[in-house]
C-alpha positions in Angstrom: 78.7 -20.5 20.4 78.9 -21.7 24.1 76.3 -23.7 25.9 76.1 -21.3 28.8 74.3 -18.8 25.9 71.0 -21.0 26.4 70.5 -21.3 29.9 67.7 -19.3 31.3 65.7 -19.8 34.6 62.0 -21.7 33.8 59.4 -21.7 36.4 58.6 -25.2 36.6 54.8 -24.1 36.6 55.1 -23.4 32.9 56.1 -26.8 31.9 53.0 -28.3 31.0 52.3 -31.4 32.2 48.8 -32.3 29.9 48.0 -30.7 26.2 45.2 -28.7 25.4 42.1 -30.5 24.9 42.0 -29.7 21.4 45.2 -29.8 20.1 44.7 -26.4 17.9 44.1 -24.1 20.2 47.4 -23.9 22.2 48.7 -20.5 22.1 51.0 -19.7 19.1 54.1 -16.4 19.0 54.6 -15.5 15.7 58.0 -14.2 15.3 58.9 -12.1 12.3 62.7 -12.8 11.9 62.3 -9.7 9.2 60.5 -7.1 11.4 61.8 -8.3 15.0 58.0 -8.2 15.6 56.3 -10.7 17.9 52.8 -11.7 18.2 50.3 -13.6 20.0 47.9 -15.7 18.3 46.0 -19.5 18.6 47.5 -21.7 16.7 44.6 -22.3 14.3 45.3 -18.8 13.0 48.4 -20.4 11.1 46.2 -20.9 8.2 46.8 -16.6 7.8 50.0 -17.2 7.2 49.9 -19.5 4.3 48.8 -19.6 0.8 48.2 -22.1 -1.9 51.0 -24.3 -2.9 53.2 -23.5 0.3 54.6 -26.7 1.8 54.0 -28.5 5.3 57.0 -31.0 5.9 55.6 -33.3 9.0 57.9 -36.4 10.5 55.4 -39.5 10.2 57.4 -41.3 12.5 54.9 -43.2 15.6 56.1 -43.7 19.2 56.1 -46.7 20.7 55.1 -47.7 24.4 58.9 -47.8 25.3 59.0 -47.9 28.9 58.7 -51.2 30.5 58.9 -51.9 34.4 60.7 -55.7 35.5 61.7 -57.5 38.3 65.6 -58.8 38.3 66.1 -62.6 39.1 66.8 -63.8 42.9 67.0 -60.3 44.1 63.4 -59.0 42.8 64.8 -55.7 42.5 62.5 -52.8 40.3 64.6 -51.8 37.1 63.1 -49.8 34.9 64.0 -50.7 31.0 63.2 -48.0 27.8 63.4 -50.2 24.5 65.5 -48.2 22.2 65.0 -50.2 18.9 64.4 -53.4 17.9 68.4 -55.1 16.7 67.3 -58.7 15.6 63.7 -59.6 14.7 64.6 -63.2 14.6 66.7 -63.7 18.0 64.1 -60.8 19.8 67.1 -58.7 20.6 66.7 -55.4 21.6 68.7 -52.2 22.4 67.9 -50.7 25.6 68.5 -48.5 28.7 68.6 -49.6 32.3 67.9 -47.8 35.6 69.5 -48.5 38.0 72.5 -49.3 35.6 75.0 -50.9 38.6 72.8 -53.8 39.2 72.1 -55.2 35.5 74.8 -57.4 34.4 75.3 -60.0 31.5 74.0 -63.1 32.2 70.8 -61.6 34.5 67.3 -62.2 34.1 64.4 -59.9 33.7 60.8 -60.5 34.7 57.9 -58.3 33.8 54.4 -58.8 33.9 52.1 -59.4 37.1 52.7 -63.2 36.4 56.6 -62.9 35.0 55.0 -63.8 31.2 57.8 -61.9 29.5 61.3 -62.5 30.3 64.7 -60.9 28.9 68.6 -61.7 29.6 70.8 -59.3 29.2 73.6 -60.4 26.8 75.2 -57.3 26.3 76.6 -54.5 27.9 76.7 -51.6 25.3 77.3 -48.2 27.3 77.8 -47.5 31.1 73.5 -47.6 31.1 72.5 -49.3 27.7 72.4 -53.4 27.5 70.9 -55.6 24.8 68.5 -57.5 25.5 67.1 -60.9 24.4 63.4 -61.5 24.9 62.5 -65.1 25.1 59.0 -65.5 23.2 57.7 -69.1 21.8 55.4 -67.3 19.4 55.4 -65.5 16.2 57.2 -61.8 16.1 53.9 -60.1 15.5 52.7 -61.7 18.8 55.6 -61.2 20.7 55.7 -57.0 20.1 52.1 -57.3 21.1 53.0 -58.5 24.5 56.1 -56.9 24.5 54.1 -53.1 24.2 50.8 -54.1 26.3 53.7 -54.5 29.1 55.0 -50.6 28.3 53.9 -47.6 29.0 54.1 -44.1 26.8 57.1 -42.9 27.3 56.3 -39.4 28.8 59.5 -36.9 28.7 61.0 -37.1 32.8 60.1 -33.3 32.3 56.7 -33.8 32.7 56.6 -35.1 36.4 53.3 -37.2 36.7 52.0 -40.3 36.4 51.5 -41.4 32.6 47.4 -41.6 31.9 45.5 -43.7 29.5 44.8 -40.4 27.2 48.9 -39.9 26.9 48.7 -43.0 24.0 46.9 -40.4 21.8 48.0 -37.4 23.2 51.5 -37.7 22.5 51.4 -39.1 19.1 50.3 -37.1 16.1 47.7 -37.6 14.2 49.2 -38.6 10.8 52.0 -41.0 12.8 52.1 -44.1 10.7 56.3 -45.4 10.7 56.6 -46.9 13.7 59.9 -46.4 15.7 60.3 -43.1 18.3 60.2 -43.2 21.4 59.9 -39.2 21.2 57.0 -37.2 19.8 58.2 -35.1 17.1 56.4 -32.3 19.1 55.7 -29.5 17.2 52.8 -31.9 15.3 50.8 -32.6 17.9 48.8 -28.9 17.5 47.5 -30.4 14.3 44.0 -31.4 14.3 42.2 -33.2 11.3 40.0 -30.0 11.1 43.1 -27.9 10.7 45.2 -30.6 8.1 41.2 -30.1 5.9 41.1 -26.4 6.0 44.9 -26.0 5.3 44.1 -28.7 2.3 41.3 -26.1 1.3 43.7 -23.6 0.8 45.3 -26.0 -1.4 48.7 -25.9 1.0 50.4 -29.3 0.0 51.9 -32.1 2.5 55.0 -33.9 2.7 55.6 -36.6 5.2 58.8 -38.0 5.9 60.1 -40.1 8.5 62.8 -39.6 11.8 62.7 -41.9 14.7 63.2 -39.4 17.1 65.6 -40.5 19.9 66.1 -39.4 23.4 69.2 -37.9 22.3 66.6 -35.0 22.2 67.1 -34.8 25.9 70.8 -36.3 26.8 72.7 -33.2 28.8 75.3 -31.6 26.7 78.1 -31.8 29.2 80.5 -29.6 26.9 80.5 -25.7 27.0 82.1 -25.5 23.6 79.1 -26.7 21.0 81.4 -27.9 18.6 82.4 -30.7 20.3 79.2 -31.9 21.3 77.6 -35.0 19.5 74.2 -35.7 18.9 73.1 -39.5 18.9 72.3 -40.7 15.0 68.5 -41.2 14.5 67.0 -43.0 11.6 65.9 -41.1 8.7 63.7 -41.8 5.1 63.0 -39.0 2.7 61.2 -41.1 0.1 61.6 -39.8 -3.8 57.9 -38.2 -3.4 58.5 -36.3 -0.6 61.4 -34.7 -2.0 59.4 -33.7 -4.9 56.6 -32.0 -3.4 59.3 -29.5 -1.6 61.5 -29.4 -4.5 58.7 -28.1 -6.3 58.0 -25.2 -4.0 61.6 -24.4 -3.8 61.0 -23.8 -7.6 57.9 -22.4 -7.3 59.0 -19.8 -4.8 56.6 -20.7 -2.4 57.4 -21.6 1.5 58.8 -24.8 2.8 57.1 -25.0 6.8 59.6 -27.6 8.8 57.1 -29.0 11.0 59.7 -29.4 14.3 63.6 -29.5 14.7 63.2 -32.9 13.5 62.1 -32.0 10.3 64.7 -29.3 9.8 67.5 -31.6 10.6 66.2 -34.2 8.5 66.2 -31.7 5.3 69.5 -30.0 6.1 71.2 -33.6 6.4 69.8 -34.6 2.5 69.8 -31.1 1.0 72.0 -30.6 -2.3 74.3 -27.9 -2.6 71.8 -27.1 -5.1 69.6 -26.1 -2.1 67.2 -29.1 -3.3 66.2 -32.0 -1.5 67.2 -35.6 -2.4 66.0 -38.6 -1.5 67.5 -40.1 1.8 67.0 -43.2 3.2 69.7 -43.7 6.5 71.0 -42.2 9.4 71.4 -38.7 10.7 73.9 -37.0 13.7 73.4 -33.6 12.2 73.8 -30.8 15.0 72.6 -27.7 13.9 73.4 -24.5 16.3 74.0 -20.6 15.9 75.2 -19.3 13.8 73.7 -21.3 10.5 72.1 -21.1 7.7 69.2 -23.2 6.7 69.0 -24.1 2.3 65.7 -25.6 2.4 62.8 -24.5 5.1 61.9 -20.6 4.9 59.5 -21.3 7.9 59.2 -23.2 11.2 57.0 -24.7 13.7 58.2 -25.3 17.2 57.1 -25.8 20.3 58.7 -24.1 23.7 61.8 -26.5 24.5 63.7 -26.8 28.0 66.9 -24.5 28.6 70.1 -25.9 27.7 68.3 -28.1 24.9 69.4 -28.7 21.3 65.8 -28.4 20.1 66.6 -24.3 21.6 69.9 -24.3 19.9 68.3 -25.5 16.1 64.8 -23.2 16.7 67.6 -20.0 17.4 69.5 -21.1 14.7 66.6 -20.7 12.4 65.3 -17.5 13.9 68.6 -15.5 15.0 69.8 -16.3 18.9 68.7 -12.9 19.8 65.4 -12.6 18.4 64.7 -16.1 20.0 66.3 -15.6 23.3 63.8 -12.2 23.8 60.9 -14.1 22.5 61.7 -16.7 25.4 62.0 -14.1 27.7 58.3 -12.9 26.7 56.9 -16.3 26.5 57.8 -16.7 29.8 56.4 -13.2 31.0 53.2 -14.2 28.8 53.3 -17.4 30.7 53.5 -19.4 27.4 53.5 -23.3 28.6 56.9 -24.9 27.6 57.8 -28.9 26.7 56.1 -31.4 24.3 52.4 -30.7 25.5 53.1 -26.8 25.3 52.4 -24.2 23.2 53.5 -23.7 19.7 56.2 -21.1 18.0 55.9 -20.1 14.4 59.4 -18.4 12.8 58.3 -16.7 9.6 
């Protein structure tokens, strides 16, 4: 499978750049991977195509205000840093990204703040754009990551090309987000309202939650045409003993297992048995999943519309079958379905 296969031209007018005011009633294509059949629905009409018992699998993980904007000593210069993830709780040392990369060395000091309160030398230069930082705080850890996020900003995908608003703190975080640690929005959550989690609880559906700290590996160009040698940045996974449960018991029970996002799928295809049962996981995860592939756990997915080129495409066409996915792309974009993170929603059944 060659990376060329998932290029198509986007109108950059589809990209949607704020969600739907209520996050349920984004559009929603239903593809049959069965039939071939296609159809257009809202996305609270999901609840038609489940019954009791079936399974939900959401990631729980909650983004963080990751972009920061400082000042570099002497020269005042603007660099923008994105905290990766916290290293050292004790020292305050930090894995991040810099931009522009050629003027952040070791040894360099970082302002930020209207009155320089928070300041960070770089001690350590990790890739040709990543550096660890060390924050230097007086006061306890719980009141330095308070400072530390009122100083960042949600950290919007560069995709959507605007200015990031007050409402993007709850916009692009789902509802149910409680494990701190992404810095991207597991996506394909966000068209779940409360309303929608009740009435799906109604039908007695049941809920699992586990937890992936998305990265932006989501969005680093593959710069191979040959998939195989492409790889995907780790990202920190927990599938907790009750979790695995709940969809081990609707394996048994023949009922369907709903991977909320290509998050989720990865998550359950990296700590699957070869039993076709879920274990509990608690670790890391690089798992690349493209055509052709075949998925032992989820027997249904929700996705949202992803950029060409993207490895979110390459998992959600490895779940529904490349062609199937690569013509219901084609229609989306006739339909003028809205693509990104504050899109509109696919569901593979």
């Amino acid at each position: 499978m060659k990376l060329s296969k998932f290029k198509f031209d986007l109108p950059s007018e589809l990209i949607a750049l704020h969600p739907e005011r209520n996050r349920d009633e984004s559009r929603m294509m239903v593809i049959n991977r069965t039939t071939g059949d296609i159809e257009h629905r809202v996305f609270k009409d999901i609840l038609e195509y489940f019954s009791e018992k079936d399974v939900f699998v959401f990631n729980n993980t909650k983004v963080f205000p990751a972009r920061l904007y400082g000042n570099k000593e002497k020269t005042g210069a603007r660099i923008e840093v994105f905290l990766l993830r916290e290293l050292n709780e004790e020292l305050r040392l930090w894995d991040v990204l810099v931009d522009p990369a050629r003027k952040i060395r070791i040894g360099n000091k970082l302002y930020f703040g209207e009155d320089d309160s928070m300041v960070a030398e770089v001690i350590d230069n990790t890739t040709s754009r990543g550096r660890t930082l060390r924050f230097l705080y007086d006061g306890n850890h719980d009141d330095f990551k308070k400072a530390l996020y009122a100083l960042g900003e949600t950290p919007l995908p560069r995709y959507i090309d605007r200015p990031v608003e007050p409402e993007d703190e709850n916009w692009y975080q789902n509802i149910f987000a409680s494990e701190e640690g992404a810095v991207v929005a597991p996506a394909a959550g966000l068209h779940f309202s409360r309303e929608l989690l009740k009435r799906l609880e109604i039908k007695d559906c049941r809920f699992a939650f586990l937890t992936v700290h998305s990265g932006l590996g989501n969005f680093r160009d593959i710069d191979v045409e040959d998939l195989t040698k492409h790889k995907m940045d780790s990202e920190q996974m927990n599938i907790t003993k009750g979790v695995a449960d709940i969809v081990n018991t609707g394996i048994d029970d023949h009922r369907h297992v709903c991977g909320v996002g290509t998050s989720v799928m990865r998550a359950m295809e990296t700590a699957v048995s070869t039993d076709g049962h879920l274990k509990e996981f608690e670790g890391w995860t690089n798992k690349f999943i493209f055509p052709p592939y075949e998925f032992k756990v989820a027997t249904r997915m929700v996705t949202n519309f992803h950029m060409p080129l993207s490895t979110m495409l390459m998992m959600t066409a490895s779940f529904g079958g490349y062609d199937l996915i690569m013509r219901a792309y084609k229609e989306a974009i006739q339909q003028k379905y809205r693509f990104g993170a504050y899109g509109d929603a696919m569901l593979i059944i």
